[in-house]
Every structure is written in C-alpha cells, then in structure tokens.
C-alpha positions as CSV (number, residue, x, y, z in Angstrom):
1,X,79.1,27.4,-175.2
2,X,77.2,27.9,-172.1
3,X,75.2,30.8,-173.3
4,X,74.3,29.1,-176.3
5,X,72.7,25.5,-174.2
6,X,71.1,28.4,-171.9
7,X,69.5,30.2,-174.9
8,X,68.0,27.1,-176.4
9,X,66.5,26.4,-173.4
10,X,64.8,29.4,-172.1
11,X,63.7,29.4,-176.0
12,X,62.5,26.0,-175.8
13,X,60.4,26.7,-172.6
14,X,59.5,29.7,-173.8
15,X,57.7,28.2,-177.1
16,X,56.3,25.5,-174.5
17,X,54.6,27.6,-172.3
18,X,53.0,29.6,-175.6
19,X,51.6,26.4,-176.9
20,X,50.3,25.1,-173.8
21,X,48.7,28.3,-173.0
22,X,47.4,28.5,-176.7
23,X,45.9,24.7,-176.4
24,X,44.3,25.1,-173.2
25,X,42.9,29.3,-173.8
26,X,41.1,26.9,-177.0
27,X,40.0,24.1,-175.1
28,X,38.3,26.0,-172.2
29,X,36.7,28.6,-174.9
30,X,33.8,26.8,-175.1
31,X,31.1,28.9,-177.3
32,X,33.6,31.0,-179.3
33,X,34.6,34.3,-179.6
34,X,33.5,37.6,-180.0
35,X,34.4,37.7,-183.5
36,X,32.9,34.2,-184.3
37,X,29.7,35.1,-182.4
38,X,29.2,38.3,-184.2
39,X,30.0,36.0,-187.7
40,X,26.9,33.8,-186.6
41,X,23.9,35.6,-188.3
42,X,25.4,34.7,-191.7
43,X,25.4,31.0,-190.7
44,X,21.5,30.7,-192.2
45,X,22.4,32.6,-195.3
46,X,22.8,30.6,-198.4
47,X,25.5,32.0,-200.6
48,X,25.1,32.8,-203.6
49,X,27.3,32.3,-206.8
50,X,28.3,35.3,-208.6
51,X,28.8,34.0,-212.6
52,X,25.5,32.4,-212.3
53,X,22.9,35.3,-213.5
C-alpha cells in the first residue's frame, strides 16, 4: 500500500513540475517561435477559396 501512495505522488509532482514548466516556457516566449516566425510571411496573404473559379 505504501508503494502505491508513493507512486501517486512522485506522479503527481511529476505532472506538476511539467505544467508549470510548460506555463511559464509560454509565458516568457514573448515573440514566438521559430516555427511561428518562419509562418509569418503568409500572414498578408489573402486566401483564396478553391470551388470558387
């Protein structure tokens, strides 16, 4: 029974630590990422519908 309380909590603090490490890596990001900066240059584009012809 003791194994099983100690698993539950090293889970538990596990899953915490991810989640505050995920909230603040997003908060502190500031301008974005590489993969949203390189996305950028299709932000003036205006899309276009493809059944109209």
């Amino acid at each position: 029974m003791n194994v099983l309380i100690l698993t539950v909590f090293l889970s538990l603090l596990l899953a915490s630590l991810f989640l505050l490490f995920f909230v603040r890596e997003r908060r502190t990001q500031g301008l974005g990422s590489p993969e949203q900066d390189a996305l950028r240059p299709f932000d003036s584009e205006i899309p276009k519908n493809a059944l109209h012809r």
